[in-house]
FIDREN-495948 format. One record per residue (C-alpha): x, y, z. Coordinates in steps of 0.25 Angstrom, whole numbers, plus 5000, padded with zeros to 4 digits. Layout:
BEGIN
XYZ;...
//
This chain:
BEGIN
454552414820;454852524830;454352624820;453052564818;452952534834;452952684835;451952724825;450852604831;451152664845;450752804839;449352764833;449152684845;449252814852;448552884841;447252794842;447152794859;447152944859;446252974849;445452874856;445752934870;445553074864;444153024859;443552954870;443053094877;441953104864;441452984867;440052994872;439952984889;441652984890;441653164889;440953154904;441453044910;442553054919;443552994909;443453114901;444253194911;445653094908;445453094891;446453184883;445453234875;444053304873;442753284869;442553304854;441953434853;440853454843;440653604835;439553694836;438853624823;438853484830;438453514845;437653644841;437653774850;437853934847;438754014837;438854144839;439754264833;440254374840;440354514835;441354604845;441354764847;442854754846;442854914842;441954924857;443254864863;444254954858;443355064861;443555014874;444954994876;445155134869;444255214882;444955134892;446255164885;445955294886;445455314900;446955234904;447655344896;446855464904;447155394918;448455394915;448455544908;447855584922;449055524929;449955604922;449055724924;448855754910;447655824907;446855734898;445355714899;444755584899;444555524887;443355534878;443055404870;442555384855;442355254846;443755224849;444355364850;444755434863;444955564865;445855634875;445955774878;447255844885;447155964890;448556014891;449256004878;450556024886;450355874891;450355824878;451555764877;451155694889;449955624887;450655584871;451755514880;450755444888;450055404876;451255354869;451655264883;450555224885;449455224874;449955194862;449055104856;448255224858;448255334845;447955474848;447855604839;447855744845;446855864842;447355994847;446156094844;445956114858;446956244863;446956174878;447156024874;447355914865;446355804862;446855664859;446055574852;446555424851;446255284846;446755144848;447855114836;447355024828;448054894829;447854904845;446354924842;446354794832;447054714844;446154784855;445054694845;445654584843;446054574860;444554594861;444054484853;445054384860;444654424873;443254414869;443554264863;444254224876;443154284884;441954234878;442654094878;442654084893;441454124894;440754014886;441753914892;441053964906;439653964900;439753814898;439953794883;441053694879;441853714868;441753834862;442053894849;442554044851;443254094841;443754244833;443154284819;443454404812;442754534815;443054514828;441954424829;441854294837;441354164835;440554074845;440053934845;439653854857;439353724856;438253644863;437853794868;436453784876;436053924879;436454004867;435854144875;436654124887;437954114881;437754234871;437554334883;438554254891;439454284878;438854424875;439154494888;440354574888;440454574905;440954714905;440754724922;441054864928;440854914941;439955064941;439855174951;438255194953;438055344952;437055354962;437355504963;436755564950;435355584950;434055534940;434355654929;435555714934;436455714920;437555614919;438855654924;439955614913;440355454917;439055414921;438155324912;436855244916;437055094915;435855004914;435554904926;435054744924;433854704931;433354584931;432054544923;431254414918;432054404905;433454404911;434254534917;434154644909;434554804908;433554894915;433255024909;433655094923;435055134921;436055174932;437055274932;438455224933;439955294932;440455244917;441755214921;441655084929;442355084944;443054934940;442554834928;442554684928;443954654922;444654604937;443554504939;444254354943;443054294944;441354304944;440354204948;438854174948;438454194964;437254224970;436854334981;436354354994;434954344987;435454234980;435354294969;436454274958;437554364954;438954364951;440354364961;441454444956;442854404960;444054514955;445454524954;446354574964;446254704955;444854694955;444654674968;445554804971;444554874962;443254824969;443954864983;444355004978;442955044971;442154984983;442755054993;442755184986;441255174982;440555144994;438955144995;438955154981;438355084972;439155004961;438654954947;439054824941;438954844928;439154724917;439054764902;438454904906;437354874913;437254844929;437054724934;437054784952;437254894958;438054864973;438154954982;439654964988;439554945004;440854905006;442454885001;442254754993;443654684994;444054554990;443554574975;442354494977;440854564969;439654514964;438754564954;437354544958;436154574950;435054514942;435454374938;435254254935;436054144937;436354114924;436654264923;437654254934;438354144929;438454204915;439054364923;440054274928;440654204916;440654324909;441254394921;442154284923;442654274909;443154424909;442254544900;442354554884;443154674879;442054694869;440554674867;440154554858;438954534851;438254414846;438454434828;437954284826;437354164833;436954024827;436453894837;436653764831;435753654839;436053524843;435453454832;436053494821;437453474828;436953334831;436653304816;437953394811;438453274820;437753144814;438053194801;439353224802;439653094808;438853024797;439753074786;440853044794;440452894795;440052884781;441252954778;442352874783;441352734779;441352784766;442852814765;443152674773;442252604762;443052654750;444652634756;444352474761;443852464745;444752534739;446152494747;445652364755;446452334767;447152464767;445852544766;445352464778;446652514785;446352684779;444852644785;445652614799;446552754798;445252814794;444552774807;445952814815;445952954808;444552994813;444952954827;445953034827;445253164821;444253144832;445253134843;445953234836;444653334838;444553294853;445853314857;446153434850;444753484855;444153524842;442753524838;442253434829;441153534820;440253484808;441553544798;442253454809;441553344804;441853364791;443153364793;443253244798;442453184786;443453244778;444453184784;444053044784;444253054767;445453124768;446053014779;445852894770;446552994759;447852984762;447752834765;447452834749;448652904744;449252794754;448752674748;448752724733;450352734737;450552594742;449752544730;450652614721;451952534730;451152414729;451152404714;452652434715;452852304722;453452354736;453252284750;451952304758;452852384767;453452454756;452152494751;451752544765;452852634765;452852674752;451452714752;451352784766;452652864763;452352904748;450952954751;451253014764;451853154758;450453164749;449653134762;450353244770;450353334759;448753314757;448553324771;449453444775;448753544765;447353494772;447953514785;448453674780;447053684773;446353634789;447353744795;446853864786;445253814790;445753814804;446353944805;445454024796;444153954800;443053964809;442353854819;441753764809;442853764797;443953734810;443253614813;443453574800;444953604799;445253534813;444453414811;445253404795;446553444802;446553314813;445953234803;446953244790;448253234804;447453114808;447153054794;448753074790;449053014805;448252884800;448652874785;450152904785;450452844801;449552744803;448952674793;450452644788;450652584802;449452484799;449852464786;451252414791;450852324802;449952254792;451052244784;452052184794;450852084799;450352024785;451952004779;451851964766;450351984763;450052054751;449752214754;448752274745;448152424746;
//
């Protein structure tokens, strides 16, 4: 008695907690303030239900390496200079760099440096010069495979705090192959905003203005012209007057703790830069050496205001004013806020899916569910009586728990999704077949009604997990090796065969026992 005390006390809890877990999908209960105290989540529903934007991702991984390999390089001559070794700075190529020394005496130095501290760096020697040696080097090949693969995380983390800022719930960020990435955002309302939003690299640099060359003068080396934005009727755009600027940039953007959208004292808006203690220490250093000049903010190469610097800024406080709109503000600061991607992204693929297709993906999907499980309902009460009556009951029970299953683990139910659960309605009442097909067989042996429950839950039970457990390994495969849609589909099967197995084998064999203890000495048919 004790042990069946303790299986009725699990389905008890089984029941109140899919019931608990479920009560946050119900229409009205997701806003009220109940919501707040219930374990679980809103069911969330997939880009082909709600409708909204998929987009693909293609990323420049090779820009990103190309990258890291000129600011590896321009490390390895600071700290060449430091050891006064003669060696100029470094010319860059499509992820080459060359090096030239111009004491071959000092060669063993600068390999010792090398081998200390570069060695993911690969260099081969030239010597045809009588007064030198040129070094030409490249990543090694497993760092530069691993420089892409940190790029595209970082890119994946990025972009998914930005979207979570931006105001879209839920959604799916994930890697492809090709160091591609794939994007869907439900219930997405401005499709253009979000793709700049998404696009922009936010690469922010601070530029000396070089006021001191003059209209026609040629460019000294480390000079380049930048374009600036000026504001127009369409939006903020690049004007064809270009300012010169020095290349290398006095501090970047990488030490900013915080950006908000502000306004200025013309009320117009713009954004407010808070930095790190680091960063603050730079913006002291470079503002007190460069007073009365001018300095460029300069976002993505192209410059967004030109301050003049009248004074020591301390306390690591800036703002970046310019011609903005609000929404343009708000957007600079959560990319901003959310830190730079290592490596332009470009937009390989975008597909908007309205609301009303979802909505009848929806009301489909529920009608074969309905006429599904009434159909399957139909046939067991036919075929097995009062037993199938009982697999009808289970069946309801199974489909609660997948549902509540979906909410607490925070999955989303997609159109595949649904399918999954229609699957899963045949395949619940299946194992209650093998069940009943085995007490039939006890029956005919002439064994008690609780000998025939036993006989039958126990014999069948090893073909039921057997079944089951290859589906579930067959789910897992789908899972691991599948996109958004074919996911959906192996979770909603994965918590619907556990579920089903939980109803048939656990407790329908509790029902079937108390029936029995309650009608002694009825007859027991199946």
């Amino acid at each position: 008695m004790k042990k069946l005390t303790w299986r009725i006390a699990v389905i008890i809890l089984a029941l109140m907690t899919s019931l608990v877990a479920l009560l946050p999908s119900l229409p009205g209960v997701a806003r009220s303030p109940l919501a707040s105290l219930l374990p679980g989540t809103p069911i969330r529903l997939g880009l082909d239900l709600k409708g909204g934007t998929h987009l693909t991702l293609g990323i420049d991984a090779e820009k990103h390496v190309a990258d890291r390999l000129i600011q590896t390089a321009e490390e390895l001559y600071r700290r060449a200079q430091k050891l006064n070794l003669p060696v100029s700075p470094p010319q860059p190529e499509f992820h080459t760099v060359t090096l030239h020394l111009a004491d071959a005496a000092q060669e063993p130095a600068l390999d010792a440096l090398l081998k200390r501290r570069f060695s993911h760096l690969h260099f081969t020697k030239e010597r045809n010069s009588a007064d030198g040696i040129l070094y030409r080097g490249q990543f090694a090949p497993d760092y530069a495979t691993s420089l892409r693969e940190m790029a595209v995380d970082q890119i994946v983390r990025t972009l998914r705090e930005r979207i979570d800022q931006f105001g879209v719930t839920e959604p799916d960020i994930r890697k492809q192959s090709g160091y591609q990435i794939q994007l869907q955002l439900p219930g997405l309302s401005d499709p253009d905003r979000a793709i700049q939003l998404i696009g922009q690299t936010a690469q922010l640099t601070f530029h000396l203005v070089r006021d001191d060359i003059k209209p026609g003068d040629p460019l000294p080396e480390g000079v380049l012209p930048y374009p600036q934005v000026i504001n127009k009727a369409s939006g903020t755009v690049a004007s064809s007057e270009k300012i010169l600027l020095d290349s290398t940039p006095l501090m970047t953007g990488e030490n900013i703790m915080d950006a908000r959208p502000a306004f200025d004292g013309n009320n117009r808006p713009c954004v407010s830069l808070y930095f790190n203690q680091r960063g603050a220490a730079d913006l002291e250093r470079i503002t007190g050496q460069h007073l009365n000049k001018r300095l460029a903010i300069v976002l993505d190469g192209k410059i967004y205001t030109i301050p003049t610097i009248r004074e020591r800024i301390v306390g690591g406080n800036a703002s970046i004013t310019g011609y903005f709109t609000a929404a343009e503000a708000q957007d600079l600061a959560i990319v901003l806020r959310s830190g730079s991607l290592p490596a332009p992204v470009a937009i390989l693929e975008e597909r908007s899916v309205g609301p009303t297709l979802g909505q009848e993906s929806i009301e489909q999907g529920l009608w074969a569910s309905f006429v599904g499980t009434v159909a399957v309902a139909l046939i067991m009460f036919l075929y097995y009586g009062l037993a199938g009556l009982v697999a009808d009951v289970m069946l309801l029970f199974t489909i609660l728990l997948l549902l509540a299953g979906l909410a607490l683990f925070g999955a989303t139910l997609t159109l595949p999704g649904i399918a999954g659960i229609v699957l899963t309605i045949g395949m619940s009442v299946d194992a209650n077949v093998l069940i009943f097909e085995r007490m039939r067989e006890e029956l005919r042996k002439g064994l008690t009604a609780m000998e025939v429950i036993k006989a039958g839950f126990e014999r069948a039970s090893t073909s039921i997990l057997d079944a089951n457990i290859t589906t579930l390994l067959a789910a897992a495969v789908l899972y691991q090796f599948g996109t958004g849609p074919v996911r959906g589909f192996a979770v909603t099967l994965s918590i619907g065969i556990l579920a089903s197995m939980f109803t048939a084998i656990f407790v329908s064999r509790v029902v079937f026992t108390l029936w029995v203890r309650r009608n002694a000495g009825k007859p027991f048919s199946v």
